[in-house]
C-alpha positions as CSV (number, residue, x, y, z in Angstrom):
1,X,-50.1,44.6,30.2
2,X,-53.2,46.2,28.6
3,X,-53.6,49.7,27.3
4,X,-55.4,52.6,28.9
5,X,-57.9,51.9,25.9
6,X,-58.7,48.5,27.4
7,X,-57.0,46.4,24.0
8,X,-54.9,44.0,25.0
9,X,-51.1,43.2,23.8
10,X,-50.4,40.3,22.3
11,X,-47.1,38.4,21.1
12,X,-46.8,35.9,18.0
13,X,-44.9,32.8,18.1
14,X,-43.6,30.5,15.4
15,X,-41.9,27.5,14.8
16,X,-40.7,24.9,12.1
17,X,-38.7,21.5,12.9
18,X,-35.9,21.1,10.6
19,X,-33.4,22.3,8.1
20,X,-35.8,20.2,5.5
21,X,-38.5,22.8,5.8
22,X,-38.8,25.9,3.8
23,X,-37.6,29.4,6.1
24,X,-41.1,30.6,4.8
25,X,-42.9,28.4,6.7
26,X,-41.9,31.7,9.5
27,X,-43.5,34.1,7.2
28,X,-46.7,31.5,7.2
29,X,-47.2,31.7,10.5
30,X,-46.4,34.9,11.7
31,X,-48.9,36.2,8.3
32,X,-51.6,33.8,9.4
33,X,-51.6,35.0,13.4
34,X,-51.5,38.4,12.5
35,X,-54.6,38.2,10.9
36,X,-56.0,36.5,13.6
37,X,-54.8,39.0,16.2
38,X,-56.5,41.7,13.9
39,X,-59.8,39.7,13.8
40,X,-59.6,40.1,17.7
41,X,-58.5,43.4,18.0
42,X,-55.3,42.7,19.4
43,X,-52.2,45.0,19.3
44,X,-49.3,43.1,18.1
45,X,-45.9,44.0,20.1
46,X,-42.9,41.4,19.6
47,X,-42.9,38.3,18.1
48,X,-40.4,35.6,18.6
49,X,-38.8,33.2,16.0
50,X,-37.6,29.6,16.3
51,X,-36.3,28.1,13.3
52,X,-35.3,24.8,12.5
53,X,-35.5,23.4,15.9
54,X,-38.0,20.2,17.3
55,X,-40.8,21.5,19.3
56,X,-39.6,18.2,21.9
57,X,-36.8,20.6,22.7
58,X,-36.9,23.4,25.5
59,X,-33.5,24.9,26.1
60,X,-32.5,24.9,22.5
61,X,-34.6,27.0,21.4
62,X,-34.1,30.8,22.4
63,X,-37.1,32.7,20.6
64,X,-39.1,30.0,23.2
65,X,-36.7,30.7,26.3
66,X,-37.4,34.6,25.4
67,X,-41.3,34.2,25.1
68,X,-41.4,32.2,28.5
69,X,-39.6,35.4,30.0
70,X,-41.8,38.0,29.0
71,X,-44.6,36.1,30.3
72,X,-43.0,35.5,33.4
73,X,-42.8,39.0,34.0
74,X,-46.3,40.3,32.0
75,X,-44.7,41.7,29.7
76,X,-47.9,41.1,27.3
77,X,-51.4,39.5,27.3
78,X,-51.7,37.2,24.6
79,X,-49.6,34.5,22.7
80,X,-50.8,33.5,19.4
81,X,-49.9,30.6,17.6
82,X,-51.2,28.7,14.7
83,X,-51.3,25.6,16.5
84,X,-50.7,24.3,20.2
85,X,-48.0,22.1,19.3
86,X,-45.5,24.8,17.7
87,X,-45.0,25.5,21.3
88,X,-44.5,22.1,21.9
89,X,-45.5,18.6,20.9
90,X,-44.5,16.9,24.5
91,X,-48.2,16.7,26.1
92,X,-46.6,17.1,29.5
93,X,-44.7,20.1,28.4
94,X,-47.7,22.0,26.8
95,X,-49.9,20.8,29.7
96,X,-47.4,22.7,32.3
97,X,-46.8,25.7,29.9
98,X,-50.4,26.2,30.0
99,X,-50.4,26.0,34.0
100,X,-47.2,28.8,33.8
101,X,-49.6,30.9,31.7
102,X,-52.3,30.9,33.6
103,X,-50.3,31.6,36.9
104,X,-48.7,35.4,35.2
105,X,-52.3,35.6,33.7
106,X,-51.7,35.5,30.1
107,X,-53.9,33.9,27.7
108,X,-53.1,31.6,24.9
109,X,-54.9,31.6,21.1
110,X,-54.1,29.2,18.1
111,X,-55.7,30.0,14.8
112,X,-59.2,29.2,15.2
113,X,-59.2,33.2,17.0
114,X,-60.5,31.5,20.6
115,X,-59.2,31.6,23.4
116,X,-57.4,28.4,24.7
117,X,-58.7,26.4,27.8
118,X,-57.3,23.3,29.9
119,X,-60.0,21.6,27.7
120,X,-58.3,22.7,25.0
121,X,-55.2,21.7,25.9
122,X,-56.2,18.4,27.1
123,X,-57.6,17.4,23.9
124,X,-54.7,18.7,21.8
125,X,-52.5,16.8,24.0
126,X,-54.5,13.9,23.8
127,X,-54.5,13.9,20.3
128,X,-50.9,14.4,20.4
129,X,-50.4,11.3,22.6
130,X,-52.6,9.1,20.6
131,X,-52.2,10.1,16.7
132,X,-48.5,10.1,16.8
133,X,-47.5,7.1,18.0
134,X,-50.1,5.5,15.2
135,X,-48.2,7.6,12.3
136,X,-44.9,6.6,13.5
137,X,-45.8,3.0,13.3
138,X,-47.7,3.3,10.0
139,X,-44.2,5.0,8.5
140,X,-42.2,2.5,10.6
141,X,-44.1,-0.6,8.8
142,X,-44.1,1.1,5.1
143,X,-39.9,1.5,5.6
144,X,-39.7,-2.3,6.8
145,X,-41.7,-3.7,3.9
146,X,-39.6,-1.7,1.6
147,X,-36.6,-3.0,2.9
148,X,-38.1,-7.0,2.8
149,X,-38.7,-5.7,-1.1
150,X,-34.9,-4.7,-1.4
151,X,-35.3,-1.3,-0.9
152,X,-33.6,1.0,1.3
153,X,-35.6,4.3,2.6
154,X,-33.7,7.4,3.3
155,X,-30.3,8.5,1.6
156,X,-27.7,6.6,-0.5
157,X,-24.8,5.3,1.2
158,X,-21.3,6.6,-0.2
159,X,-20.6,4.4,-3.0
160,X,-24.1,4.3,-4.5
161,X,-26.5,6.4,-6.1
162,X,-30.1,5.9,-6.2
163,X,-31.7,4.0,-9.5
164,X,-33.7,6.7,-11.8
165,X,-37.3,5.8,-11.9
166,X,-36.7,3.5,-8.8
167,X,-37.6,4.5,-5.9
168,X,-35.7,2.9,-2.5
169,X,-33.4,1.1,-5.6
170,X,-29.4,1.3,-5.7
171,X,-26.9,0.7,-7.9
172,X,-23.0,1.2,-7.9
173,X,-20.8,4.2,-8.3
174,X,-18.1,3.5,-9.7
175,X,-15.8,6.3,-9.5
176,X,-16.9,6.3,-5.5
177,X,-16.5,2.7,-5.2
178,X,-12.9,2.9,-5.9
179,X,-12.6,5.3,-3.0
180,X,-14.3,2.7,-0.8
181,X,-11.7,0.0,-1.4
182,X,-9.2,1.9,-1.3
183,X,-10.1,2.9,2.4
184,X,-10.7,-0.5,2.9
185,X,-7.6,-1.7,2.1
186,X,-5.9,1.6,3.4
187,X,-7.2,0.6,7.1
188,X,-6.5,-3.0,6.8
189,X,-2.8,-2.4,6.1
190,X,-3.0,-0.6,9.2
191,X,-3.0,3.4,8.6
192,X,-5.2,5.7,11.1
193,X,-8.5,6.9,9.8
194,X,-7.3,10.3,10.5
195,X,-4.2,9.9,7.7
196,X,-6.7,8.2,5.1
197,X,-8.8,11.2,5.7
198,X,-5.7,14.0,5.5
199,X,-4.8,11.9,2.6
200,X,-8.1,12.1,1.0
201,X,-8.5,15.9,1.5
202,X,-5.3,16.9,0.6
203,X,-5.8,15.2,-3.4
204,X,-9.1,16.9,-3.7
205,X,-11.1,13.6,-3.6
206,X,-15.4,14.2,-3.2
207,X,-16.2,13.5,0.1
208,X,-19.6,12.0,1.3
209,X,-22.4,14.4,0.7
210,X,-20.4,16.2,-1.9
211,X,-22.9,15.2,-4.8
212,X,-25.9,15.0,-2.9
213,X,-26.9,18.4,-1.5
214,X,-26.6,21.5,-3.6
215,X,-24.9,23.8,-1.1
216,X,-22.2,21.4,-0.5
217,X,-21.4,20.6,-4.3
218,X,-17.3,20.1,-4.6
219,X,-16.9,19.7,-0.8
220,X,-13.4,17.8,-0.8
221,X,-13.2,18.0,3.1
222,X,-13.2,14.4,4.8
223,X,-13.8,13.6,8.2
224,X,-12.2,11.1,9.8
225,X,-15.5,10.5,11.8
226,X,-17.5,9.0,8.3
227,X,-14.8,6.3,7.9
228,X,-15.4,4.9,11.4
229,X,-18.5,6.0,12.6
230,X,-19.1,7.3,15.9
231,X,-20.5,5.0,19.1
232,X,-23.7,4.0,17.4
233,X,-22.3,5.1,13.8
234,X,-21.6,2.5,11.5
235,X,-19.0,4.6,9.5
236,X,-18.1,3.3,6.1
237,X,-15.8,0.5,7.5
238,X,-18.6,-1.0,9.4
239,X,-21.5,-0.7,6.3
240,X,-22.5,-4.1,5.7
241,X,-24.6,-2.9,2.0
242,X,-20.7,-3.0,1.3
243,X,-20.5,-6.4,1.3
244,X,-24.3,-6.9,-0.6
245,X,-26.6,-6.8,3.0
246,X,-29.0,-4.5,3.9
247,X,-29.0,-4.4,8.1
248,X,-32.7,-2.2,8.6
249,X,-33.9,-1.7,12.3
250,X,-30.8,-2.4,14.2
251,X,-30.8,1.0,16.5
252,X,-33.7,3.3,17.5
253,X,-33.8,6.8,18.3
254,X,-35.2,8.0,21.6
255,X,-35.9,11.0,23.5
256,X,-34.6,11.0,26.8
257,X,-37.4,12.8,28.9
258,X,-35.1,14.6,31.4
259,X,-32.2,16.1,28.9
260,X,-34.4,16.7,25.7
261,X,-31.5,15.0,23.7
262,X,-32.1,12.1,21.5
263,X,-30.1,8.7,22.1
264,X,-29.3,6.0,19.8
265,X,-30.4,2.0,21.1
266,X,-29.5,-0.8,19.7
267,X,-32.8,-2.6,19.2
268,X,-32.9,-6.7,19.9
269,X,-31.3,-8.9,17.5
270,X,-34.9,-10.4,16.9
271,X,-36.1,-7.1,15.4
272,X,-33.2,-6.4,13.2
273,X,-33.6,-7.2,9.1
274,X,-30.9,-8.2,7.2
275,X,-32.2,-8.8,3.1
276,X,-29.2,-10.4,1.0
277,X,-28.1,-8.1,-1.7
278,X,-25.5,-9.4,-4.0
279,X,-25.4,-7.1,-6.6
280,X,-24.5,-4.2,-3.7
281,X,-21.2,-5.6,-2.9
282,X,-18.2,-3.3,-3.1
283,X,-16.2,-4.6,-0.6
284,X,-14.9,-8.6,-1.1
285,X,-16.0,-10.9,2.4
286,X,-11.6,-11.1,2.9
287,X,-10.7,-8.0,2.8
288,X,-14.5,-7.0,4.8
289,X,-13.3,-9.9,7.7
290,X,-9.7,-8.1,8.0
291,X,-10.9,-4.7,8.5
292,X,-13.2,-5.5,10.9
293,X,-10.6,-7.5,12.7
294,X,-8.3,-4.4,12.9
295,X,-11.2,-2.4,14.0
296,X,-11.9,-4.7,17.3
297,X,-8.6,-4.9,18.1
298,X,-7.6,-1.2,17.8
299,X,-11.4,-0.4,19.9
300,X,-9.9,-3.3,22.8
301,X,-6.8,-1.1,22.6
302,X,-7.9,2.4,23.2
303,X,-11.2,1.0,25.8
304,X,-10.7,-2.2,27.1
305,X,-11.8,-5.2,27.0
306,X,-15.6,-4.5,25.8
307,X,-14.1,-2.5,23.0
308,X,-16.7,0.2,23.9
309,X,-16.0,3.7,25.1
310,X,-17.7,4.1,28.9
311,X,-20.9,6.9,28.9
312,X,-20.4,9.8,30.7
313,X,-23.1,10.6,33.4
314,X,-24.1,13.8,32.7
315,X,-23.1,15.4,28.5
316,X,-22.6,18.6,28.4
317,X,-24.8,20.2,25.5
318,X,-22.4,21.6,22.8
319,X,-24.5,25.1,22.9
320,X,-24.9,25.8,26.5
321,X,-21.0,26.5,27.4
322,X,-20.2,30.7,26.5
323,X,-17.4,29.7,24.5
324,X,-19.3,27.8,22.2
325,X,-19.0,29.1,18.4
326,X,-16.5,31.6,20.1
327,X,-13.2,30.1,19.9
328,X,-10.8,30.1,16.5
329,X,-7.6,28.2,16.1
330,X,-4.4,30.3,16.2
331,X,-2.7,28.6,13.6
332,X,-5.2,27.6,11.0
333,X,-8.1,30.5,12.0
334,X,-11.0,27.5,11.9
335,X,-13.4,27.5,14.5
336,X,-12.4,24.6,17.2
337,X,-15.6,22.2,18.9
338,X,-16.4,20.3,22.1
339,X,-14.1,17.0,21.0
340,X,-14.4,15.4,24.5
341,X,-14.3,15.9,28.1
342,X,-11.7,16.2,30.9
343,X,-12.0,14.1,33.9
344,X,-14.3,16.5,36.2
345,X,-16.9,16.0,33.2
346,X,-15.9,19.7,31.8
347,X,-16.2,20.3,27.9
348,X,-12.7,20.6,26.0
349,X,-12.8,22.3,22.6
350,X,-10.0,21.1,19.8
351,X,-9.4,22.5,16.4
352,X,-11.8,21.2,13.9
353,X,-9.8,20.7,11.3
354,X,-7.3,18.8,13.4
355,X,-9.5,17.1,15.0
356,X,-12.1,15.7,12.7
357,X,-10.0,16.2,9.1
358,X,-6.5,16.2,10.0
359,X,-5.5,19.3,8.0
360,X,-4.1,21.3,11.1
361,X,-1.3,21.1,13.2
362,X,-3.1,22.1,16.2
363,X,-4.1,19.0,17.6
364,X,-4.1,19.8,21.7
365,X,-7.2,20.3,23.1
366,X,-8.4,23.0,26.0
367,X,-10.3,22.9,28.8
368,X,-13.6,25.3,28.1
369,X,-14.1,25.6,31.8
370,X,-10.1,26.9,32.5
371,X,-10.1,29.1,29.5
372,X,-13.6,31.2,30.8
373,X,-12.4,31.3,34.3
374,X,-9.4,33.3,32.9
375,X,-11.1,35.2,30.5
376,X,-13.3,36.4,32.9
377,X,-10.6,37.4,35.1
378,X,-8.9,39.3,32.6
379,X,-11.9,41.1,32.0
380,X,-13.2,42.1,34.8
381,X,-9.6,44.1,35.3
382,X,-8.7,45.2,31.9
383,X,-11.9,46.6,30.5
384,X,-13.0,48.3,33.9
385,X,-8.7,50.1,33.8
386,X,-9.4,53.6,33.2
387,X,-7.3,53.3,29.5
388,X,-10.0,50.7,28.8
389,X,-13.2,53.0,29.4
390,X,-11.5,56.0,27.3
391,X,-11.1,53.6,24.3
392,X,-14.6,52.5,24.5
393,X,-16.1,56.3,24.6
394,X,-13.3,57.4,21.9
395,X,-15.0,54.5,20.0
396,X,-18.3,55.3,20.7
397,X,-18.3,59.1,19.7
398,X,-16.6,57.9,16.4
399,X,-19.5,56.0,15.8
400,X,-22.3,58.4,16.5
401,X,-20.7,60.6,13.8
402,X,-20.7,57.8,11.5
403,X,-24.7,57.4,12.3
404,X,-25.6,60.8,11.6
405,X,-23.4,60.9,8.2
406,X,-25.2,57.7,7.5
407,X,-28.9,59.0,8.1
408,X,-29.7,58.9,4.4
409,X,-28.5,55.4,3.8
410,X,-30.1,54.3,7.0
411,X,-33.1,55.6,5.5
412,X,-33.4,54.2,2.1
413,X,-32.4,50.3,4.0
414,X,-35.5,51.0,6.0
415,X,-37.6,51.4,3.1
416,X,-36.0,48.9,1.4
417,X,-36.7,46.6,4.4
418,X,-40.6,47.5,4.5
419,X,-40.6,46.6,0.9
420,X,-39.5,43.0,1.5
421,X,-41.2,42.4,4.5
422,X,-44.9,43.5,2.4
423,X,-43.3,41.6,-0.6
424,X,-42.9,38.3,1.5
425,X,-46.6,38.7,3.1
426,X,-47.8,39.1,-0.2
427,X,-46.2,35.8,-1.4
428,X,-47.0,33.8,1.6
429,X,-50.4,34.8,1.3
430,X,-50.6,33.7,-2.4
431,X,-49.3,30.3,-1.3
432,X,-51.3,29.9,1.7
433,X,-54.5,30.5,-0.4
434,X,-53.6,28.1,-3.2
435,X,-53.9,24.8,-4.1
436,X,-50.7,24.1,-5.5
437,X,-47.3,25.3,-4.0
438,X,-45.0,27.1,-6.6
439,X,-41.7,26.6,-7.1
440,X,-41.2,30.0,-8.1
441,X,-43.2,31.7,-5.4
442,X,-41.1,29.7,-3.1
443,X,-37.6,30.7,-4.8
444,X,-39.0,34.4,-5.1
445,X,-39.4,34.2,-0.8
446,X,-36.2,32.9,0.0
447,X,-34.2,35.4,-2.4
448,X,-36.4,38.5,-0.7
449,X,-35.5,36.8,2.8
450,X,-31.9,36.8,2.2
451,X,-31.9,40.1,0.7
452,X,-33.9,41.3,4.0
453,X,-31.1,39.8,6.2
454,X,-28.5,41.2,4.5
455,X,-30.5,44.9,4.7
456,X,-31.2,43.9,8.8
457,X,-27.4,43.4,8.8
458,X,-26.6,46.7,7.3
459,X,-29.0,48.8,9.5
460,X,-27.1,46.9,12.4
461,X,-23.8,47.9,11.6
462,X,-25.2,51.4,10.9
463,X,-26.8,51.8,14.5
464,X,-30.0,51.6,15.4
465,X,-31.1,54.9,16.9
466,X,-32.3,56.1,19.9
467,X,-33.1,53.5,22.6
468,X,-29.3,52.3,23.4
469,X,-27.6,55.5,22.8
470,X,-26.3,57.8,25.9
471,X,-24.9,61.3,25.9
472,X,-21.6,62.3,25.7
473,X,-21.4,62.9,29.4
474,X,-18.2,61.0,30.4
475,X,-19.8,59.7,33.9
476,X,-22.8,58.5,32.8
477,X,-21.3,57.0,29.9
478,X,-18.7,55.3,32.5
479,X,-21.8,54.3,35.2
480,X,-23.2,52.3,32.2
481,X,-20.2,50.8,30.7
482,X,-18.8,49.7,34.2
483,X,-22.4,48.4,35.2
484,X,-22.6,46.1,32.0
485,X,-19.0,44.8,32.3
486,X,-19.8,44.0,35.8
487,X,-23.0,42.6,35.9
488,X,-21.5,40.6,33.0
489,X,-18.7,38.7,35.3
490,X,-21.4,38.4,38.0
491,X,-22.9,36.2,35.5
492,X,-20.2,34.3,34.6
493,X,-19.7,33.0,38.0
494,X,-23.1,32.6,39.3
495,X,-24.6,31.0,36.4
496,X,-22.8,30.9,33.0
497,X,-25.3,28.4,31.0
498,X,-27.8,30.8,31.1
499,X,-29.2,31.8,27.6
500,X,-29.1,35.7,29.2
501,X,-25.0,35.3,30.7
502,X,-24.7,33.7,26.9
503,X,-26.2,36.1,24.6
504,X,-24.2,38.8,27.3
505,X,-20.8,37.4,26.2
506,X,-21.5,36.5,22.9
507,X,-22.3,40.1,22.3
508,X,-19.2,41.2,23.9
509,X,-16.8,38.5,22.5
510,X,-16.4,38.4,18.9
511,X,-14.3,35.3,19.2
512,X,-11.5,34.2,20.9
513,X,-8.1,32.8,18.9
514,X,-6.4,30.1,21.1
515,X,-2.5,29.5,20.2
516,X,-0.6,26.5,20.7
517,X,1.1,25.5,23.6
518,X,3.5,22.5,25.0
519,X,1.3,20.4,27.3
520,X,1.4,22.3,31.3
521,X,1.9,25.0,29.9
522,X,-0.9,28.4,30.8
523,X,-3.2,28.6,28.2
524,X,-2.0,31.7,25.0
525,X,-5.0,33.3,23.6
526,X,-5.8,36.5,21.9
527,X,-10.0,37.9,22.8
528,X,-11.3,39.9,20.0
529,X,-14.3,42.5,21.1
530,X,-17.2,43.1,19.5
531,X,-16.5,47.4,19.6
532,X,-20.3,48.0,19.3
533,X,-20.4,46.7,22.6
534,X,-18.5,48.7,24.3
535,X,-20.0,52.0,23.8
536,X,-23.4,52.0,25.5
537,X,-25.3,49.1,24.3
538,X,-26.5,47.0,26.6
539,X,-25.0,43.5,26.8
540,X,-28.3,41.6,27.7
541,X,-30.3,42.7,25.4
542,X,-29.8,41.5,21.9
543,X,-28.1,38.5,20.5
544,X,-25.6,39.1,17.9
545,X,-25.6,37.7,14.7
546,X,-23.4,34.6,14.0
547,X,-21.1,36.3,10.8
548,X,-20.7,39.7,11.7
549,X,-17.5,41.7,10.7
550,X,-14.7,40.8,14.0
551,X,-13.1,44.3,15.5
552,X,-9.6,44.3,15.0
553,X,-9.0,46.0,18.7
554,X,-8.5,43.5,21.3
555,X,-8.0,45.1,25.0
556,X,-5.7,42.6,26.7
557,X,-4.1,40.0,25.4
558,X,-2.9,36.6,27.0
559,X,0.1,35.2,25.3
560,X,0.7,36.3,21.8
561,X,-0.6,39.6,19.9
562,X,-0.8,41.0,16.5
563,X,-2.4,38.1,15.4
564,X,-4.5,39.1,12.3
565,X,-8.5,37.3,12.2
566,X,-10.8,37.4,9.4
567,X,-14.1,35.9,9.6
């Protein structure tokens, strides 16, 4: 898509891995191709954002899924990245994205300011293929020498807290050591993991993690999941450093090729390290050989005679269903998660509280798949009923007023936003250039990023302007709003997993509260809209935030009403 003036348009992309990274690592890159798109005269027009998410993955990451969509339909000229692999770091992936490039004739430029070519590519995958594998090893054999030494890479096990001056060295908690026995001996004597967790919560005890991450300082929430483990999770019953060993290299993680998802192997009892630590033990071997006792014969119980729970052929991802993130239990108001599967393979979502902590009543589970097909029945008749669209434009003209009342404050967060947004370059250009990293530069970033967000937020709720908003002319109004809700259920039915048919209902759907119900019985919930939706935005365009204030107004109701929801 280039200008009449022959300069082409060009689109930015960045990318960093995990939670464990700084959020400024964004600002990096986007300041850093910027620059290089100015050095090549091109004109900037969108970028896209993917944060915290492995550049093995594809479908989880929607700032990707959106850049592969605009250059499916040319929407641009250029990508620029900082380097081949934030796109991806799968050679096979990055040699095909290349290929899909060069088919819708848009180029591709890293940092170096040159245009990419399969040479290019070839080598960076190459690289890729051979220099990773080497480092993974080279980590790999510094972790299991630490471990011959009696140390233990990684985090501290519940129960322990790392030695000062010591790095890879333990010693005993005390405090948290008398929690582990007591579980111990809790679960011998034959008491569910789910009670010992309700128990634990409900007296305020520190759960795991509570003491080791800032953000989660005083968390007093237990899971019953940490006490058990999960199929490959060894749980806190099954942690032989509580009985003085250290078991290092017993599993591997993989990444299976065809899903993107990574899977847990147990590795061959030849590989496996055990190192004798004495001075570790917590748990005596008696009460250690009991517990594990109960635990094979409660596994026999609930999955035969292998004691291990059968894998389903095909997992559904957690993030790909519509309803995921949108459903809230009706008794407790906490958000509910995929807890397992019915017997066609489709997702059921249970309240997480009851579920995983035991500190809610609601314990039945739903079936994801049921509860859409509904929902989307119920919408395509209630919010295409005439009473329906004379709410939404009642709505919508309420808010218009509200934007031109607001034009000075809408003003003065725009400025305010500009400010940050020069403010952050300035930083991440004073770190980029400098040998050391500040602390305090870094601090100074993330407070002017979360002030920005919260000034983005406030513009939102404020209305944007011009390029969503119709006139007050009931039938065009009604043409639009019919021709979203429709194209909407359309979508539903014909493919729901889509990241489009997703971001669609998320932006409609604030959330959906699900009530309890004897077992047979049609599914009670309550849908609460997102209003700003229904007066002339369009649906597939934007993604909504994932805290945003919930609209009080719900159009139809299945089951009980008047519930009240707070986010």
């Amino acid at each position: 898509m280039t200008t009449p003036s022959s300069k082409k348009t060009a689109v930015i992309y960045a990318r960093y891995s995990s939670d464990m990274q700084k959020a400024s690592s964004i600002d990096g890159q986007l300041l850093l191709c910027r620059k290089v798109a100015l050095r090549n005269n091109l004109d900037v027009v969108g970028e896209f954002v993917d944060a915290a998410k492995s550049g093995l993955t594809e479908g989880a990451r929607d700032g990707y899924q959106r850049l592969l969509n605009g250059v499916r339909s040319q929407q641009f000229d250029v990508v620029v990245v900082e380097h081949f692999d934030r796109l991806s770091r799968d050679p096979a992936t990055i040699q095909r994205l290349k290929q899909v490039f060069e088919f819708n004739g848009v180029e591709l430029m890293d940092q170096k300011g040159v245009y990419a070519t399969a040479t290019d590519i070839s080598i960076a995958s190459l690289y890729n293929t051979i220099y990773k594998p080497q480092l993974a090893e080279k980590v790999r054999r510094g972790h299991d020498n630490a471990v011959a030494n009696g140390r233990i890479p990684g985090s501290y096990a519940y129960g322990y807290r790392p030695r000062p001056g010591a790095p890879g060295e333990r010693v005993i908690d005390e405090n948290e050591a008398k929690i582990v026995l007591r579980i111990f001996k809790e679960y011998a004597a034959g008491r569910s993991t789910r009670t010992i967790a309700a128990d634990l919560t409900r007296e305020g005890v520190p759960s795991p993690g509570a003491t080791r991450h800032k953000n989660k300082a005083g968390r007093t929430t237990w899971n019953h999941q940490c006490i058990t483990g999960g199929r490959h999770g060894r749980g806190i019953i099954g942690n032989e450093l509580y009985i003085g060993e250290i078991h290092w290299n017993v599993r591997s993680t993989i990444l299976n090729p065809e899903t993107q998802k990574k899977q847990k192997r147990r590795n061959p009892a030849e590989r496996h390290i055990i190192v004798k630590k004495p001075e570790l033990r917590i748990v005596p071997q008696g009460l250690w050989d009991l517990a594990q006792k109960v635990r094979r014969v409660r596994a026999v119980s609930m999955f035969g005679p292998t004691g291990q729970p059968r894998r389903r052929a095909v997992s559904p991802r957690n993030n790909e269903h519509p309803l995921a993130g949108v459903l809230r239990c009706g008794v407790c108001n906490g958000h509910m998660r995929i807890a397992q599967s019915s017997r066609n393979g489709a997702p059921r979502a249970a309240c997480a509280s009851a579920h995983q902590r035991g500190t809610c009543e609601h314990t039945r589970s739903f079936d994801m798949d049921v509860l859409l097909e509904d929902a989307s029945e119920k919408i395509q008749v209630k919010l295409l009923s005439p009473k329906a669209i004379e709410e939404a434009m009642r709505t919508w003209k309420e808010e218009r007023k509200n934007d031109r009342n607001n034009g000075s404050e809408h003003n003065k967060l725009e400025r305010r936003r500009r400010v940050l947004t020069t403010e952050i370059e300035r930083l991440s250009y004073a770190i980029a250039n400098s040998r050391r990293k500040p602390d305090e530069l870094l601090k100074r970033i993330d407070e002017c990023d979360l002030e920005r967000e919260s000034v983005e937020e406030r513009l939102r709720l404020l209305g944007g302007g011009g390029e969503n908003i119709v006139g007050f002319d009931r039938p065009k109004f009604s043409d639009r709003y019919s021709s979203e809700v429709r194209r909407l259920i359309t979508a539903l039915k014909t493919n729901p997993k889509a990241i489009e048919t997703r971001i669609a209902f998320r932006n409609l759907i604030e959330c959906i509260v699900v009530h309890p119900v004897r077992k047979r019985m049609p599914y009670e919930y309550t849908p609460y809209l997102n209003s700003s939706a229904l007066y002339g935005r369009n649906l597939f365009r934007e993604n909504r935030s994932k805290e945003r204030e919930i609209s009080t107004f719900a159009y139809y109701d299945n089951g009980k009403s008047g519930k009240s929801v707070s986010s």
